[in-house]
C-alpha positions as CSV (number, residue, x, y, z in Angstrom):
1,X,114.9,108.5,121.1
2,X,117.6,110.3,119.9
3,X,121.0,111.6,121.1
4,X,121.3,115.5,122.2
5,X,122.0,117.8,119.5
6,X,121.7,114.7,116.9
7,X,119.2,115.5,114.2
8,X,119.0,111.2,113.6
9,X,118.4,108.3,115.3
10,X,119.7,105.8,115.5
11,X,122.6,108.3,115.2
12,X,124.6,105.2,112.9
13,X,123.1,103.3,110.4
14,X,123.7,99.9,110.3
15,X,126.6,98.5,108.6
16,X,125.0,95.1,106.9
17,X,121.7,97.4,105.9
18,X,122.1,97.8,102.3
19,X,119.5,100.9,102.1
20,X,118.2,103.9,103.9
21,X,115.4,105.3,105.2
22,X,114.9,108.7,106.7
23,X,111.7,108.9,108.8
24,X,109.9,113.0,108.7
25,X,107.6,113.4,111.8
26,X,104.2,115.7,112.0
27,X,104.8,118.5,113.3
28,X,105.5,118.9,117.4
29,X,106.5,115.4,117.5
30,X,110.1,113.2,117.2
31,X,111.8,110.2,116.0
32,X,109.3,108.6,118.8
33,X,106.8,108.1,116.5
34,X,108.8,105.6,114.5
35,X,109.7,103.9,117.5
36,X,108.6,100.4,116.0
37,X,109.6,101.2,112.8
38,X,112.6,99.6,112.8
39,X,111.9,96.1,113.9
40,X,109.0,95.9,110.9
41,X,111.1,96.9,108.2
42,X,113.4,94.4,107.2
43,X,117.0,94.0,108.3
44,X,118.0,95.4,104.5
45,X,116.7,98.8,105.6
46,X,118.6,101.2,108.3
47,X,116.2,103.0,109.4
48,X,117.1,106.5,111.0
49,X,114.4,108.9,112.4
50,X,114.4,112.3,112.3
51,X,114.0,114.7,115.4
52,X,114.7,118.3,115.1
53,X,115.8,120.9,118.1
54,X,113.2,121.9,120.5
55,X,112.1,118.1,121.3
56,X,112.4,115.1,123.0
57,X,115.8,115.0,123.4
58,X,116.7,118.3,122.1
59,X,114.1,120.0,123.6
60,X,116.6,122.5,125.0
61,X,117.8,123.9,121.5
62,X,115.6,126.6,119.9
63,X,112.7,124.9,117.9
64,X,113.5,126.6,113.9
65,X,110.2,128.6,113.4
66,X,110.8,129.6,110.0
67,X,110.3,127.3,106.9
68,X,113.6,128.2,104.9
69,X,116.2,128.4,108.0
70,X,114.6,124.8,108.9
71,X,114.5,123.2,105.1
72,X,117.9,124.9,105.1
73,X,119.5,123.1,107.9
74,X,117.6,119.6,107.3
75,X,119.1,119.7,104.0
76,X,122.6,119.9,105.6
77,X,122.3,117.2,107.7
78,X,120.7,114.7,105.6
79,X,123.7,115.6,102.8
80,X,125.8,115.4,105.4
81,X,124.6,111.7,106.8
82,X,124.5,110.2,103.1
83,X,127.2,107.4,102.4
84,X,127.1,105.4,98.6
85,X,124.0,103.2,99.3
86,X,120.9,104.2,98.2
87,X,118.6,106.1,100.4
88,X,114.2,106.7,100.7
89,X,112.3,109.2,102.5
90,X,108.9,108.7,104.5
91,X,107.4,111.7,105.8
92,X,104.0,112.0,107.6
93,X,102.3,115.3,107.7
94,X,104.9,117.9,108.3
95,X,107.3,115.6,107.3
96,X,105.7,114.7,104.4
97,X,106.3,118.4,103.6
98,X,110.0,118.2,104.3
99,X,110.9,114.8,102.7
100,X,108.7,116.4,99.5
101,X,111.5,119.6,99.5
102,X,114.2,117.9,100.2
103,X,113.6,115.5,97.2
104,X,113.1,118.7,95.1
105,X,116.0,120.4,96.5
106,X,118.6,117.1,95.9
107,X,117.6,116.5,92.5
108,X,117.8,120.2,91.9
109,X,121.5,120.7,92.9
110,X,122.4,117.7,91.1
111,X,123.1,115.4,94.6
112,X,121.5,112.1,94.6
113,X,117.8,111.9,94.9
114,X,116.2,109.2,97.3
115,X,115.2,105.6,95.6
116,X,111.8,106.3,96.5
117,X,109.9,109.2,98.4
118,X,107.1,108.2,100.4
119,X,104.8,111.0,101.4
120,X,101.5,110.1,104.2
121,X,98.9,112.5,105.5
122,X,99.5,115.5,103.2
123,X,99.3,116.5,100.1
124,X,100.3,120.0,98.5
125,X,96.5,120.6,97.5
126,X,93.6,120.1,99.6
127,X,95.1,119.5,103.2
128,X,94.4,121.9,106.1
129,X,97.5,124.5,106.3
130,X,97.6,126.7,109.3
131,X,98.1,130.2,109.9
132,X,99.7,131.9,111.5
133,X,97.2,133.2,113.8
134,X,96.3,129.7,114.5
135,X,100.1,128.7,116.2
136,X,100.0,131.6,118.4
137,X,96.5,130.9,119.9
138,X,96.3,130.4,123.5
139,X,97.4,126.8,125.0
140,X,93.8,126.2,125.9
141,X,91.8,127.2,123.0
142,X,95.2,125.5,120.7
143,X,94.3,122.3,122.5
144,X,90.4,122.4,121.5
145,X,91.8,123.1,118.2
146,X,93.9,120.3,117.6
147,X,91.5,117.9,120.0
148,X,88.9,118.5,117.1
149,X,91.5,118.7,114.3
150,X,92.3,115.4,115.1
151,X,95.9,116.6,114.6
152,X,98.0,114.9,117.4
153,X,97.4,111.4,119.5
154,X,94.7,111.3,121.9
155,X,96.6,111.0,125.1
156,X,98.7,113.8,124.6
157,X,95.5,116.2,125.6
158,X,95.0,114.7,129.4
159,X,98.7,115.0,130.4
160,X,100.2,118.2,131.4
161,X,103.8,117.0,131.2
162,X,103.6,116.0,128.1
163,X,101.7,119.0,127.2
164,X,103.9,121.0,128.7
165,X,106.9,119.3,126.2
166,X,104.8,118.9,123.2
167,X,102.8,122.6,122.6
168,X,105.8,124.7,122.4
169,X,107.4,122.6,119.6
170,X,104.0,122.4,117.7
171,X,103.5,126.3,117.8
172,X,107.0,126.3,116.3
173,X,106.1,123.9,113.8
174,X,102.6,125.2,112.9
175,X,104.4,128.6,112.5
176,X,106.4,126.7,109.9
177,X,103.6,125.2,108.3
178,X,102.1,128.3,107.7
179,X,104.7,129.8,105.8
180,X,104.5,127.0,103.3
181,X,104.0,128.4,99.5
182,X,103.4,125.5,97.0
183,X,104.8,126.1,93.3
184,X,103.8,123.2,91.8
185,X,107.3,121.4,91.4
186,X,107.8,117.8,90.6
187,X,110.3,115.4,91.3
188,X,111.5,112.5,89.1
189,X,111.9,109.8,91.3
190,X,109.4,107.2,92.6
191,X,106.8,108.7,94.4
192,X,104.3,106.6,97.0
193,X,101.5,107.9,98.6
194,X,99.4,106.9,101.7
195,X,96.8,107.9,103.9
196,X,93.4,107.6,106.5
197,X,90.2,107.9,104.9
198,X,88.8,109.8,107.3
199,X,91.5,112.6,108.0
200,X,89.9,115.5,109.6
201,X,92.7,117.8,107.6
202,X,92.2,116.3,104.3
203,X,90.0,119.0,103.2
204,X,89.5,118.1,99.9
205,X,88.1,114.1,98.7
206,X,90.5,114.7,96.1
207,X,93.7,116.0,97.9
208,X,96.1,112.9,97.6
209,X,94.9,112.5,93.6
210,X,97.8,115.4,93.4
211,X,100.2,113.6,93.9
212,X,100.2,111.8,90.8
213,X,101.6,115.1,88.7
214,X,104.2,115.6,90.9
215,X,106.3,112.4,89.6
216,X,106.7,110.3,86.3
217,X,107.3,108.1,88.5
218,X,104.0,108.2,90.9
219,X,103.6,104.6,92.2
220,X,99.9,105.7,93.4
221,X,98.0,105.8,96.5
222,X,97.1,103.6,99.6
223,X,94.3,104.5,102.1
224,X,93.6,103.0,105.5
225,X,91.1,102.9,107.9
226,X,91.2,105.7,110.5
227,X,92.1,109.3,110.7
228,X,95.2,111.0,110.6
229,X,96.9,108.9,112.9
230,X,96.0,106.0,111.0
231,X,99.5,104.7,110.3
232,X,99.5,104.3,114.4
233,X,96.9,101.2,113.8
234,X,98.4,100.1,110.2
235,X,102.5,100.8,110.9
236,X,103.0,97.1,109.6
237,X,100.9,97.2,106.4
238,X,102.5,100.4,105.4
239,X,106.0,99.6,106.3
240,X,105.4,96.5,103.8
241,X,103.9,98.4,101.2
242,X,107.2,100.7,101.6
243,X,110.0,98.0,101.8
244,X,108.3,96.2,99.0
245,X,108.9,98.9,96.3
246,X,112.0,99.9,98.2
247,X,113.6,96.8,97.3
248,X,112.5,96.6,94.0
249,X,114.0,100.3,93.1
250,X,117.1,100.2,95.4
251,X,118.5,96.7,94.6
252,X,121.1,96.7,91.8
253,X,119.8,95.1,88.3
254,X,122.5,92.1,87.3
């Protein structure tokens, strides 16, 4: 899904979309998992997936295991990408976590901030966080683990290939995971929330009601059927829900 050593794909944007949208992944998976992404968004949004090294198609660069070195170098590429339109996040999961720093970390230095962050699956209180412990357990007992977690499609367990490509890069990432510290920072643009009602690693009933302090700008909360994988079975309503207040904050007034 995307091109060796690229951190997006598609690698360009295209030219007649008049908005952005950077796609975060969970953790141990790619850009694949907003495979259909693009053709349900509409033709006004460029839609450009994330995948970082040590999968998919950079599976043979070093998977970052460390939270700064990897917040650091996402941060250079997604400066580096921006042109002068307007741009969103979506992040689910782990990259809920990442589009959620990155936002903080733009507004921060003073760079533009997206039009609208959308975070899905995570919230900074009251979700499952790993340890570190956890990422290093053995590949049988870390597939129970996740089986019963909930925490990565169901037909990922009963293939050894993709096994094989998939449980490096989510030790990597759970070891990142880990290491995350929240300190309660907000961010002043638009802020969307989504999630399944029955997530296994929502851990608190109240876990996505914390969203609403961390923008002015909080544009509240959707919930879907289904688990943590529920945007699999609800990718259309979501994407909707998105583009819809995307265009209302990204399109010039007058």
């Amino acid at each position: 899904m995307s091109a060796e050593g690229h951190w997006f794909h598609p690698v360009e944007p295209a030219d007649e979309a008049t908005t952005r949208l950077f796609l975060l992944p969970h953790a141990g998976s790619g850009a694949i998992i907003y495979r259909d992404w693009g053709e349900l968004l509409p033709p006004t949004v460029a839609a450009q997936a994330v995948t970082l090294p040590g999968r998919h198609n950079r599976r043979e660069e070093q998977s970052f295991d460390r939270w700064d070195p990897l917040l650091d170098a996402l941060y250079e590429a997604v400066v580096a990408e921006l042109d002068d339109r307007p741009f969103a996040f979506f992040g689910h999961c782990l990259g809920a976590q990442l589009a959620y720093r990155l936002t903080v970390r733009l507004e921060e230095d003073g760079l533009p901030a997206p039009a609208l962050l959308g975070t899905s699956g995570w919230s900074p209180i009251g979700f499952f966080q790993p340890t570190e412990e956890q990422s290093r357990m053995p590949e049988p007992e870390l597939v129970e683990w996740i089986k019963k977690l909930g925490s990565f499609p169901a037909e990922i367990y009963d293939n050894p290939e993709m096994l094989a490509l998939v449980v490096p890069a989510l030790r990597a990432d759970l070891l990142v995971a880990a290491q995350y510290e929240d300190d309660g920072r907000t961010v002043n643009c638009p802020l969307v929330s989504y999630g399944g009602r029955s997530d296994p690693l929502q851990e608190s009933p109240d876990a996505m009601t914390h969203w609403r302090v961390r923008s002015p700008r909080y544009l509240g909360h959707r919930e879907f059927s289904g688990g943590h994988f529920y945007i699999d079975n609800h990718a259309a309503a979501v994407t909707g829900d998105f583009a819809r207040h995307l265009d209302r904050l990204a399109t010039p007034v007058g």
